[in-house]
N, C-alpha and C positions, 0 to 999 in steps of 0.2 A: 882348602878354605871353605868356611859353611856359609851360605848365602842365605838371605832372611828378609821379606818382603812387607812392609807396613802397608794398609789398606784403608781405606777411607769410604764407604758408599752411605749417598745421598741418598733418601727420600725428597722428594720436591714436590710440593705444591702447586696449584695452577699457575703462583706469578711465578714460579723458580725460587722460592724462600725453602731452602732445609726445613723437614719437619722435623726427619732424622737423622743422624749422623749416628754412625757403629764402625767403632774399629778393632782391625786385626791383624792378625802379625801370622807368619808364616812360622815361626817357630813358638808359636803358641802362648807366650808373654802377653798377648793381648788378646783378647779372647770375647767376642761380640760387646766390647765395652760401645756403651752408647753413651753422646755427647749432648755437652747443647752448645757448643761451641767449639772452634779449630781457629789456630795461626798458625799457620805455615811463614815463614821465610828462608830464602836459601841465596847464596851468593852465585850471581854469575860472573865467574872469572872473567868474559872474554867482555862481558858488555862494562863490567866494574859497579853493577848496582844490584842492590836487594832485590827481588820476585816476590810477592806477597801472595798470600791466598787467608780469605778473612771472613768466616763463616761462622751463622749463628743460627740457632731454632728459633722460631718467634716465642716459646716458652721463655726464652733466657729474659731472667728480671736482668733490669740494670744494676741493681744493687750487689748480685752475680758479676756481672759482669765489671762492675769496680773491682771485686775480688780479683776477679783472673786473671786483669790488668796489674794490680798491684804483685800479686804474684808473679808475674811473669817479668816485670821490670826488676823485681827483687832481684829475679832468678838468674837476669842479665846482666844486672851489677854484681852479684856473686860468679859469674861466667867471667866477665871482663877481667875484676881482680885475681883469679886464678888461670889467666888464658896469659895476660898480661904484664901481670904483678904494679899494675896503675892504681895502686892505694888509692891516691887521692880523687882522681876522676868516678872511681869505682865508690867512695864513699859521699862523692856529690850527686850520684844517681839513689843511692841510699836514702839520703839526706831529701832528695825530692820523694823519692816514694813514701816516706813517715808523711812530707805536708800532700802527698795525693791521696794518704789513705784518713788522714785528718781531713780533710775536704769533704771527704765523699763520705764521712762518719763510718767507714767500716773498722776503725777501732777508735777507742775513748779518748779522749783528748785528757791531755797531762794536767 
């Protein structure tokens, strides 16, 4: 079995704010991609809650960061109906991401 390592290294600023973020993979998939943002979540079995890790550059506009919010809730409403087969719950996370992306004007309103 091939074993394969993701990496994450900060650059930080004097308060500890990310300047940089660059990631990498040991199997070479990822390859000094530089970020301006990371979310990490992971389950812990034993405690039974999420672990967060929620990083950003000080470059990252907000209007960015509406994006990759929107994006990532899409991604988890498409995760859930294909992990689960929960149609309905999976298309009322949907249903919210169209009015958070109308909200925040990252696409046109109908």
């Amino acid at each position: 079995m091939s074993e394969s390592k993701l990496t994450f290294d900060l650059e930080l600023d004097e308060n500890n704010v990310p300047k940089n973020i660059v990631m990498n993979s040991t199997d070479k998939q990822a390859v000094n991609i530089n970020l301006k943002s990371l979310m990490i979540a992971g389950w812990d079995a034993k405690t039974k809650e999420t672990l967060r890790v929620d990083l950003w550059t000080k470059d990252m506009m907000v209007n960015e960061m509406f994006i990759m919010y929107h994006q990532t809730l899409m991604s988890m409403a498409n995760t859930l109906e294909k992990s689960t087969g929960h149609d309905k719950l999976a298309g009322a996370l949907k249903d919210y991401c169209e009015f958070f992306a109308e909200q925040t004007k990252i696409i046109e309103l109908k």
